[in-house]
C-alpha beads as a LAMMPS data file, in Angstrom:
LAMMPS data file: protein, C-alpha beads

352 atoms
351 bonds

1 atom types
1 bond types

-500.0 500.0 xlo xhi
-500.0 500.0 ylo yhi
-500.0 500.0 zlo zhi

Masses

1 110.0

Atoms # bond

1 1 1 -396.496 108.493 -384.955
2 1 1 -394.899 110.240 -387.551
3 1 1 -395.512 113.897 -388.709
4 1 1 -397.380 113.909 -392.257
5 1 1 -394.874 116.681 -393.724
6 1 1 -391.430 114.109 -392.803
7 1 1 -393.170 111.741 -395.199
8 1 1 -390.643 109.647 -397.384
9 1 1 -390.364 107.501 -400.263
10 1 1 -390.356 104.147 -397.652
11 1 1 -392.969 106.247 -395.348
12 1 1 -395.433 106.287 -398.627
13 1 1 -395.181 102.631 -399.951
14 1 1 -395.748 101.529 -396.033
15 1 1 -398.910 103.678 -395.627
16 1 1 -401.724 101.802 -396.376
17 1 1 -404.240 104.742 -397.065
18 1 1 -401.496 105.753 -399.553
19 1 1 -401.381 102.562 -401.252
20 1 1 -405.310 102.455 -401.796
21 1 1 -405.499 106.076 -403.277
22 1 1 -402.794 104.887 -405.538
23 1 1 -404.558 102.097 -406.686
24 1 1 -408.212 103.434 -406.754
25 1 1 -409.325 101.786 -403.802
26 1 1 -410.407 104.768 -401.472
27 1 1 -413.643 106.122 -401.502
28 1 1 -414.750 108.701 -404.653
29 1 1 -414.738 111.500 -401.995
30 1 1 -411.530 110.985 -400.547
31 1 1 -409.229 114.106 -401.199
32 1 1 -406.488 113.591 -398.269
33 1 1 -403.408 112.971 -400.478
34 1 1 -404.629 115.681 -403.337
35 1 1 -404.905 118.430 -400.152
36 1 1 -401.628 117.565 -398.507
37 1 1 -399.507 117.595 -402.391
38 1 1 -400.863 121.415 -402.208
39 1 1 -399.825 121.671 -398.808
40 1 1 -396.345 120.197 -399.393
41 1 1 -395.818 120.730 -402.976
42 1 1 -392.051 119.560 -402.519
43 1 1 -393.443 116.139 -401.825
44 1 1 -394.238 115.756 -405.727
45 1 1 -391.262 113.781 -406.815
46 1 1 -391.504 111.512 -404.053
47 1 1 -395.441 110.708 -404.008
48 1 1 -394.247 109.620 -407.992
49 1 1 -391.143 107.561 -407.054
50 1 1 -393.718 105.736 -404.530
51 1 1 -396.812 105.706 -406.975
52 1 1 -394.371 104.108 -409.276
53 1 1 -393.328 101.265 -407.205
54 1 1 -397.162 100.700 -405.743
55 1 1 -398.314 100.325 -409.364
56 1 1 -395.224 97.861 -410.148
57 1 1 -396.261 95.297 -407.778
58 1 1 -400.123 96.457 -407.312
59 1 1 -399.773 96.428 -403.455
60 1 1 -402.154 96.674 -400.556
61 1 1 -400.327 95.441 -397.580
62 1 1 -402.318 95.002 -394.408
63 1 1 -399.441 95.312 -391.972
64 1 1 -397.163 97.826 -390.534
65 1 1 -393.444 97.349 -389.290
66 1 1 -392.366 100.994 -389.872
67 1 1 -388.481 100.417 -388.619
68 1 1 -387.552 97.039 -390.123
69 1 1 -389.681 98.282 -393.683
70 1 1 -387.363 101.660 -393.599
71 1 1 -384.648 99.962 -393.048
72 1 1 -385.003 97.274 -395.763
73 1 1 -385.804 99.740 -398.344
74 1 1 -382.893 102.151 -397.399
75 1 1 -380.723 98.812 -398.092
76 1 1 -382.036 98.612 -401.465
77 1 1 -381.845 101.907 -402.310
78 1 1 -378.387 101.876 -400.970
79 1 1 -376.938 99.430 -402.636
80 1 1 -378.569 100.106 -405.929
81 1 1 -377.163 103.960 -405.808
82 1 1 -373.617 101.886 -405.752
83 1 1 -374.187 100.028 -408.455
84 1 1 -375.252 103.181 -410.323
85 1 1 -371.889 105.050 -409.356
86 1 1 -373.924 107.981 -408.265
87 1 1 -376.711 108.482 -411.372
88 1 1 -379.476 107.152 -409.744
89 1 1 -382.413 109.397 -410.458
90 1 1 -381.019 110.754 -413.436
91 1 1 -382.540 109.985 -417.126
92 1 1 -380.555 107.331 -419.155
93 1 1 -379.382 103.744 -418.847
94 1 1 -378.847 103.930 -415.219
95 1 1 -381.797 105.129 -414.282
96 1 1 -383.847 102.349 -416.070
97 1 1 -381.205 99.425 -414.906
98 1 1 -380.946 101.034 -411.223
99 1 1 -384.997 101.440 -411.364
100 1 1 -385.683 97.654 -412.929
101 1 1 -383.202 96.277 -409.619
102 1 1 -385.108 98.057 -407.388
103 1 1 -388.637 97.211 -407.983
104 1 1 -386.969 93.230 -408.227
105 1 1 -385.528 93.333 -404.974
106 1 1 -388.254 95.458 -403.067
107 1 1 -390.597 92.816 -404.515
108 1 1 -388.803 90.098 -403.576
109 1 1 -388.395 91.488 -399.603
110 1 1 -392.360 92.190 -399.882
111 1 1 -393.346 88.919 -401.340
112 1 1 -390.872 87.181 -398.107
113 1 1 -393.102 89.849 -395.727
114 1 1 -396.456 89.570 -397.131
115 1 1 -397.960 87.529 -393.510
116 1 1 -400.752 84.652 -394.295
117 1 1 -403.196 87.225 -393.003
118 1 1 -403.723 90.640 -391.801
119 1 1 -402.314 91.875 -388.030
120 1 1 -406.212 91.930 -386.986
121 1 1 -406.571 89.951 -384.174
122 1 1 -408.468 87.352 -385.651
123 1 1 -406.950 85.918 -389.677
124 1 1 -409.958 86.747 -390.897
125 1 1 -410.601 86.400 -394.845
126 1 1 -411.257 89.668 -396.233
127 1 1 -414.144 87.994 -397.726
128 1 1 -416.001 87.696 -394.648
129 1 1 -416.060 91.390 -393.946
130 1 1 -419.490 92.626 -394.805
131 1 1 -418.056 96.557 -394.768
132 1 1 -415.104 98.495 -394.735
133 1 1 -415.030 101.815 -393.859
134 1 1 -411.348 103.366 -394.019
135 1 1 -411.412 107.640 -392.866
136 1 1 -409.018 109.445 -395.279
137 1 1 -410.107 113.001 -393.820
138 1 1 -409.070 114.982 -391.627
139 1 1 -412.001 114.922 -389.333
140 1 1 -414.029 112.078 -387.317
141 1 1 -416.286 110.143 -389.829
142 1 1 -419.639 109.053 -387.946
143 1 1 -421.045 105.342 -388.930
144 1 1 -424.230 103.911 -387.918
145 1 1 -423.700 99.938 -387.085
146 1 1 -426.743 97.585 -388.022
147 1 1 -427.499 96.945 -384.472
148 1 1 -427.970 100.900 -383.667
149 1 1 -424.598 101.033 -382.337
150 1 1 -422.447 104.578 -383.483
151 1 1 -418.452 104.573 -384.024
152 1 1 -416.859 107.993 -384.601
153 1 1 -413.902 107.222 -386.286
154 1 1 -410.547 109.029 -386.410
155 1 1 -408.381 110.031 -389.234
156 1 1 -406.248 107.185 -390.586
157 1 1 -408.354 104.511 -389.168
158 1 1 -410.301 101.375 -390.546
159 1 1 -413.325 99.817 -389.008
160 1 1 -414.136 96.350 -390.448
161 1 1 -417.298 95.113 -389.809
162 1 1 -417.890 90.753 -390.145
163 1 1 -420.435 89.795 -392.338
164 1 1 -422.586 88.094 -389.767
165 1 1 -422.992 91.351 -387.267
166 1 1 -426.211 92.004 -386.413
167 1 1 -427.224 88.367 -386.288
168 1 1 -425.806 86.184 -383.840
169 1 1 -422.690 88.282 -383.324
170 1 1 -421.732 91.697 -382.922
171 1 1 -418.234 92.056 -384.211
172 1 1 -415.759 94.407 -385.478
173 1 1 -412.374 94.723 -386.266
174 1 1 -410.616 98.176 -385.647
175 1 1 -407.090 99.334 -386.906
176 1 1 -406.255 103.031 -385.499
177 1 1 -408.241 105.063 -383.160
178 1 1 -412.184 105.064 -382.394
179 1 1 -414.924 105.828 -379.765
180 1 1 -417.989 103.262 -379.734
181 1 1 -421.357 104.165 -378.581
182 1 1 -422.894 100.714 -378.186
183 1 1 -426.594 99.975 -378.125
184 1 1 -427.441 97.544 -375.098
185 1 1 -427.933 93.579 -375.861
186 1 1 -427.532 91.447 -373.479
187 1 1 -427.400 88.321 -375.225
188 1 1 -424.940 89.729 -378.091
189 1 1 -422.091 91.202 -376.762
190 1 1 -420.306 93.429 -378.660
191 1 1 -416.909 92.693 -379.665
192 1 1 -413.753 94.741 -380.862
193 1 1 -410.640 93.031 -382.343
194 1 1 -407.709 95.041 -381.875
195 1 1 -404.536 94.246 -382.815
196 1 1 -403.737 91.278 -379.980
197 1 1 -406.702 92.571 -377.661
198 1 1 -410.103 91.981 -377.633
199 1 1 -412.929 94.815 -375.488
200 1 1 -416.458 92.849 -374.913
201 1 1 -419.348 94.956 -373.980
202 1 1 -423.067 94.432 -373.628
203 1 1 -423.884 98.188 -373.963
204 1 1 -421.236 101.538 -373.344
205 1 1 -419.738 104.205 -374.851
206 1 1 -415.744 103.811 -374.641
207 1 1 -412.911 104.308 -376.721
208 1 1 -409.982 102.377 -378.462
209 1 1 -406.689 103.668 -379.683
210 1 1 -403.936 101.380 -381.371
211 1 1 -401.906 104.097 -382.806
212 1 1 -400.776 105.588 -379.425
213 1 1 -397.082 104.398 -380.512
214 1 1 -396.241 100.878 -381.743
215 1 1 -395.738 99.573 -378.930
216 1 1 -399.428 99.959 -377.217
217 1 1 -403.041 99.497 -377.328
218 1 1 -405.517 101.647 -375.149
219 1 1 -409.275 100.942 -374.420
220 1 1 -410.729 104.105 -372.630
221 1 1 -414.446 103.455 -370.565
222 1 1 -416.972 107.024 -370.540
223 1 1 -419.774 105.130 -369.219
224 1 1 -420.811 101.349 -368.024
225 1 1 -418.683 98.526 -368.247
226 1 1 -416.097 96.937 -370.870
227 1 1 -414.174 93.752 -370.314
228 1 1 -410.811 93.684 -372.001
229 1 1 -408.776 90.595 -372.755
230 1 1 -405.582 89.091 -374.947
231 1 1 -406.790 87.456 -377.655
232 1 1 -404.677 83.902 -377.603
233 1 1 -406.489 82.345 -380.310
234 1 1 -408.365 80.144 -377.700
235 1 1 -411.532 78.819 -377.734
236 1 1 -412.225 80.127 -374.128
237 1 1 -410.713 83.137 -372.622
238 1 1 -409.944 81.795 -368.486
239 1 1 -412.362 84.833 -366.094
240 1 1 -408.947 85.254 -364.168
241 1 1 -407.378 86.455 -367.632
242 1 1 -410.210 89.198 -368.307
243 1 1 -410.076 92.832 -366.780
244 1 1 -412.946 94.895 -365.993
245 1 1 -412.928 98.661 -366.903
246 1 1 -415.426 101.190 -365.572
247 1 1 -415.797 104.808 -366.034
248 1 1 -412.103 106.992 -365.994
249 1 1 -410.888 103.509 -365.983
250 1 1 -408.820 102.537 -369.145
251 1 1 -406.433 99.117 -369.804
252 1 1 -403.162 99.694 -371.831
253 1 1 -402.319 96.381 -374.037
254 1 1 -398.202 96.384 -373.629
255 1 1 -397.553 94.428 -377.161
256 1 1 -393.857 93.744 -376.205
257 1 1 -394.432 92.047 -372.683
258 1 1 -397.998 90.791 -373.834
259 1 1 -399.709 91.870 -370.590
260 1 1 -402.362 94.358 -369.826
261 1 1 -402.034 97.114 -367.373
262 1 1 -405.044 98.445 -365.804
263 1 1 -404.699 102.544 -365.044
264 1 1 -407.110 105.815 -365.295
265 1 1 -407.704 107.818 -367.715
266 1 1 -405.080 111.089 -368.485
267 1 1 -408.261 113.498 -367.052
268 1 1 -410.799 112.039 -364.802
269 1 1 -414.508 113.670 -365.914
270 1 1 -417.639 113.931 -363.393
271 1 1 -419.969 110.872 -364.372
272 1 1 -422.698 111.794 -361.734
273 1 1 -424.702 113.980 -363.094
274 1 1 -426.484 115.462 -360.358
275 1 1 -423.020 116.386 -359.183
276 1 1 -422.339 120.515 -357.839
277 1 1 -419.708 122.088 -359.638
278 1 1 -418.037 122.803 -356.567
279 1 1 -417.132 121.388 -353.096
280 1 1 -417.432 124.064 -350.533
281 1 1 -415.941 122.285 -347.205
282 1 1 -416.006 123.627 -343.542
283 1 1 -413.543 121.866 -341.002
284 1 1 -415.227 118.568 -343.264
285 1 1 -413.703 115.617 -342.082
286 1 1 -411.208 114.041 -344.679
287 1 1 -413.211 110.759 -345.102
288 1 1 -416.386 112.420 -346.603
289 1 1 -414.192 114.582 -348.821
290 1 1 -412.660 111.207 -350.462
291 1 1 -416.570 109.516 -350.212
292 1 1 -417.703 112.833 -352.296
293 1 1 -414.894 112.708 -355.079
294 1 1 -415.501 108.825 -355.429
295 1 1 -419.043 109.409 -356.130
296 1 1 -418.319 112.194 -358.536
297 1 1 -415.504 110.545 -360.531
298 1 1 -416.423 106.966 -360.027
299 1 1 -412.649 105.926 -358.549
300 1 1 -412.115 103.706 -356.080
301 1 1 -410.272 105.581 -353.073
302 1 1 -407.663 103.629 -351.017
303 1 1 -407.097 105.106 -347.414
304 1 1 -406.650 104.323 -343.978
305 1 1 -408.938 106.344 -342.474
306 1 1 -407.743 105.727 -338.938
307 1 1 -404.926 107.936 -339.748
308 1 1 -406.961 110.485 -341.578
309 1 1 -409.500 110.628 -338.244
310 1 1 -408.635 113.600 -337.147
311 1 1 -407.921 115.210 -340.587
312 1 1 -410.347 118.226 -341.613
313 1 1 -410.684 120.145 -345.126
314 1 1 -411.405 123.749 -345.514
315 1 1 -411.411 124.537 -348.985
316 1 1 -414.059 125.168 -352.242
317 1 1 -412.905 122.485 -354.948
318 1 1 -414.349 123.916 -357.827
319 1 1 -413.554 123.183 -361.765
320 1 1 -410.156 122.116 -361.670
321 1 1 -408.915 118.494 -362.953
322 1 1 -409.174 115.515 -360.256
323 1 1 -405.600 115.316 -359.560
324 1 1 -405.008 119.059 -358.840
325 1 1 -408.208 118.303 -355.945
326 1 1 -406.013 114.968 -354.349
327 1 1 -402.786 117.580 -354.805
328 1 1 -404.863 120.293 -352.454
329 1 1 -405.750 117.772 -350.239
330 1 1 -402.550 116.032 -350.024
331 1 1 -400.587 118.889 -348.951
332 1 1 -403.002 119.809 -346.345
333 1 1 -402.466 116.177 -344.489
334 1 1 -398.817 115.806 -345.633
335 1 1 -399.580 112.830 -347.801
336 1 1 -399.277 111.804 -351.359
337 1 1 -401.100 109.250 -353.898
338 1 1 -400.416 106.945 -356.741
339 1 1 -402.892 105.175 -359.165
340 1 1 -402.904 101.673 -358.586
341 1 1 -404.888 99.285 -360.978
342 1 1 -407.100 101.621 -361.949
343 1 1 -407.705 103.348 -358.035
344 1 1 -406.200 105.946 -355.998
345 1 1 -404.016 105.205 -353.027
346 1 1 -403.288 107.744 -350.770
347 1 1 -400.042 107.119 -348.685
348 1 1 -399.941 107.795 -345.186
349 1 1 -401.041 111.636 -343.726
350 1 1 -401.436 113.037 -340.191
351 1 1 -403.312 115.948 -338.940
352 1 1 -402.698 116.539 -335.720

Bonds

1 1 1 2
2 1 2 3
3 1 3 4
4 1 4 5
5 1 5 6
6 1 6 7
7 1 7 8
8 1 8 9
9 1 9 10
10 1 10 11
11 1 11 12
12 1 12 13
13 1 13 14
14 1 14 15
15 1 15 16
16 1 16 17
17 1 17 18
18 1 18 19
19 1 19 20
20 1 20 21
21 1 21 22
22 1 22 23
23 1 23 24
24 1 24 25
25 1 25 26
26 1 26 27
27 1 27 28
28 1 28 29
29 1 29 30
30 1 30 31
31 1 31 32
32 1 32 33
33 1 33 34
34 1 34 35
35 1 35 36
36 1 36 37
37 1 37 38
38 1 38 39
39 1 39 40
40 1 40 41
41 1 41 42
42 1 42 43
43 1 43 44
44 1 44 45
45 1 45 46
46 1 46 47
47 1 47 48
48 1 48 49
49 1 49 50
50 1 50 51
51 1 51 52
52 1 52 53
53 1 53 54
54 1 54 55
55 1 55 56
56 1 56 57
57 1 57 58
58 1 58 59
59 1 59 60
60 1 60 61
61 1 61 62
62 1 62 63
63 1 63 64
64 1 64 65
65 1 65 66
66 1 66 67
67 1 67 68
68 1 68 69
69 1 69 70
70 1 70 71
71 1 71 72
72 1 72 73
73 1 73 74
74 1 74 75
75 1 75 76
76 1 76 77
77 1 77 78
78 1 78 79
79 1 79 80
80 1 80 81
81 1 81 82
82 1 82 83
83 1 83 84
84 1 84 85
85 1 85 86
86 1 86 87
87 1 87 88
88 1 88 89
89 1 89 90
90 1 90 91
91 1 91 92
92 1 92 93
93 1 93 94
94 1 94 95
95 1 95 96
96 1 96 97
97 1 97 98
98 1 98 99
99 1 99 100
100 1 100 101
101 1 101 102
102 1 102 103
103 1 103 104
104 1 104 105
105 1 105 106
106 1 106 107
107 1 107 108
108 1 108 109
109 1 109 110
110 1 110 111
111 1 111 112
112 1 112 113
113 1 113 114
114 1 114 115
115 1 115 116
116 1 116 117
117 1 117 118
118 1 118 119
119 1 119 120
120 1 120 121
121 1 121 122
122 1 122 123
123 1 123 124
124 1 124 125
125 1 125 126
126 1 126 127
127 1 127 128
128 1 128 129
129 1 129 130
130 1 130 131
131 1 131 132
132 1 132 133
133 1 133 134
134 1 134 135
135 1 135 136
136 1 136 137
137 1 137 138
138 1 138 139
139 1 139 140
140 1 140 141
141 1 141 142
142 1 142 143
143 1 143 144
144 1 144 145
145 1 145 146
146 1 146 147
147 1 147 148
148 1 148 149
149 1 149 150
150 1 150 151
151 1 151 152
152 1 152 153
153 1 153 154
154 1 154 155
155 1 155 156
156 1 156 157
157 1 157 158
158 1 158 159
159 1 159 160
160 1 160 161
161 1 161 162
162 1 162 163
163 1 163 164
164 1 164 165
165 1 165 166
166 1 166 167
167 1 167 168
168 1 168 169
169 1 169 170
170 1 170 171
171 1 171 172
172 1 172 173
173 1 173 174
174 1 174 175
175 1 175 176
176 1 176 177
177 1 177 178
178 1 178 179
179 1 179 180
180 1 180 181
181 1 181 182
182 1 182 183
183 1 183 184
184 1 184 185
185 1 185 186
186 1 186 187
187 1 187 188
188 1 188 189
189 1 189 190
190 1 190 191
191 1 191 192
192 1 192 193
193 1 193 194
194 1 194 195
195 1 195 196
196 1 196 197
197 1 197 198
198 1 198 199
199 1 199 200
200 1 200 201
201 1 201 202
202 1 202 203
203 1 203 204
204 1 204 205
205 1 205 206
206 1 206 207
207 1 207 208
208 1 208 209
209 1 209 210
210 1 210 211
211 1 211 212
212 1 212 213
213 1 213 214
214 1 214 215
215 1 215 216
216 1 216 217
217 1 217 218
218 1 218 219
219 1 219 220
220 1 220 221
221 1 221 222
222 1 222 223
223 1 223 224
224 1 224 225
225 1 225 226
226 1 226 227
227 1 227 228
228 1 228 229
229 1 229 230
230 1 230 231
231 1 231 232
232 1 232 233
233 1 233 234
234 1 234 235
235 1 235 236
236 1 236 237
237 1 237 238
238 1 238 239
239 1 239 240
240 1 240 241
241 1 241 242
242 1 242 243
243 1 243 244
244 1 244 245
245 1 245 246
246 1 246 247
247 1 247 248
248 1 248 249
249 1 249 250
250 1 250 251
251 1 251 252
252 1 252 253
253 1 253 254
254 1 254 255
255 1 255 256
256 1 256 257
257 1 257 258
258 1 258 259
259 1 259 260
260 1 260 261
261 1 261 262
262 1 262 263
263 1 263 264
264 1 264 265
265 1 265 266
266 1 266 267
267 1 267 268
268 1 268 269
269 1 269 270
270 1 270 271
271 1 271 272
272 1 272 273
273 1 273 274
274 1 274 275
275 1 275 276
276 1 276 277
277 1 277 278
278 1 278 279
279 1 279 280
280 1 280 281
281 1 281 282
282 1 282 283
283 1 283 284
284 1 284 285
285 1 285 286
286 1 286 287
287 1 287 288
288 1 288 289
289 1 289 290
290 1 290 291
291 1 291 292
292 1 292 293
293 1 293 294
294 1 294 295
295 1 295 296
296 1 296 297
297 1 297 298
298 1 298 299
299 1 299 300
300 1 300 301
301 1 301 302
302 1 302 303
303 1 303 304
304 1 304 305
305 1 305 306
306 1 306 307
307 1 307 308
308 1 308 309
309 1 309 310
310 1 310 311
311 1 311 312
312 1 312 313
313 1 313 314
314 1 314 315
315 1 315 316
316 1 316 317
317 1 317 318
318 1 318 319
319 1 319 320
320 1 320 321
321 1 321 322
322 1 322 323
323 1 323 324
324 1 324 325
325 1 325 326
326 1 326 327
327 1 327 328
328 1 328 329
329 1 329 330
330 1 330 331
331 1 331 332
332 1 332 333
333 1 333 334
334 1 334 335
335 1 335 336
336 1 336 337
337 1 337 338
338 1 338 339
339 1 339 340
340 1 340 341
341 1 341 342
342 1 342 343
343 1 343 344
344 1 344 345
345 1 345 346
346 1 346 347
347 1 347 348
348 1 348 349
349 1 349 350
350 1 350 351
351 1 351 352
């Protein structure tokens, strides 16, 4: 994602938080844009040159294609400095002509772009969103759901709630980054739209980024259950198609192949909470070891424990992360491991 203080002309007219400041849409408190002009004072002439083309055309995209949009508008701008024999910016005849062109063409090329409906995952009317609640600052913004539910939601994110939540359905449609602290109903799950992907729970806390990079979705599990799917526009999702996440468990949405990959989360946390804080082990055999991190962490272990028989562990496993533990105990049965749909497979070992 790129930096803030690289922003460009193109970068501006793409952003959509941008766009809505511009034209009066953001919230009365919001004071992002006014706090990073102080910041990068430089950026003046070019927050103008893109207020100036927002106003033109009055708009509020809902999509992003950051390479093909720069690219376009670098055309433009390219050709339209030729035509201008190098007095583009400056006051005069040129300026005005070069200027007129260029708000033409770039509405032309967003007129052909404008999409039927929003990348949500779902075209959904805006008019059957209920709320919108778009975070222009630079920390979390907490919102309380009708059901009880809590989303913290991250800078430069929207969370768009359908006007009939809290009824028969719980849904919401999320573009950028979030954590969900869902209140338990079992007969209305609770559904995020994300881009392509779609996370049903009945009750969890877990968390959804889409801004990662372009190219990938990730849904993140802290506790319970969440059930992750493509969204195919189908009026029934096939079971075989849906994947299960549990704690340290998280599915990445690959949006050029289409497929989901099930993996574990960057840093494994303790979800027992009667846990110790640290393994002290005495000549412990290696299969009670694995049993003990399982039950801390929640991961699925993958072993064959009749070559780990006769392997013991002498060691106090304390603080450190749960990869640095299987690296200990890897090197003392000359084995490795590899995470495997969302489990832990340790490769051969011998103790003799």
């Amino acid at each position: 994602m790129k930096s803030y203080k690289d922003y460009q002309v193109d970068d501006l007219v793409q952003n959509k938080h941008f766009r809505k400041w511009v034209l009066g849409d953001s919230q009365s408190d919001d004071r992002f844009w006014e706090l990073w002009l102080k910041e990068y004072p430089d950026k003046k002439p070019l927050v103008q040159q893109a207020t100036e083309m927002i106003k033109a055309f009055q708009c509020d995209l809902g999509y992003s294609e950051p390479e093909a949009d720069r690219q376009a508008i670098e055309q433009i701008m390219q050709q339209i400095q030729e035509t201008s024999t190098g007095s583009w910016w400056k006051r005069g005849v040129w300026q005005v002509a070069a200027s007129t062109l260029l708000l033409m063409a770039l509405g032309w090329w967003l007129y052909q772009k404008i999409p039927v409906s929003t990348q949500l995952a779902h075209p959904v009317e805006k008019a059957s969103f209920k709320e919108v609640f778009t975070n222009y600052h630079v920390t979390p913004q907490l919102i309380t759901l009708g059901d009880g539910s809590e989303v913290s939601l991250e800078p430069n994110s929207t969370l768009r709630i359908d006007k009939e939540f809290g009824f028969e359905y719980r849904e919401v449609y999320l573009e950028g980054e979030a954590e969900f602290s869902v209140q338990r109903n079992v007969n209305s799950p609770f559904l995020v739209y994300t881009g392509g992907l779609v996370t049903k729970v009945l009750g969890t806390k877990f968390r959804i980024n889409t801004e990662t990079d372009d190219q990938s979705i990730s849904v993140s599990v802290s506790s319970g259950k969440v059930t992750v799917y493509k969204d195919e526009l189908t009026p029934v999702t096939k079971l075989s198609e849906e994947l299960i996440l549990t704690p340290n468990q998280q599915a990445i949405f690959l949006r050029a192949e289409h497929k989901i990959v099930k993996t574990l989360v960057e840093t494994p946390i303790p979800i027992d909470q009667h846990a110790v804080e640290s393994f002290i082990y005495r000549e412990t055999p290696m299969h009670v070891v694995l049993k003990d991190l399982e039950r801390v962490y929640g991961v699925t272990m993958l072993y064959d424990e009749q070559l780990l028989k006769k392997c013991n562990l002498t060691a106090t496993l304390s603080t450190e992360p749960l990869y640095d533990k299987l690296a200990l105990i890897c090197e003392t049965i000359h084995a490795d491991y590899q995470v495997v749909d969302g489990q832990i497979v340790i490769n051969a070992g011998h103790c003799d």
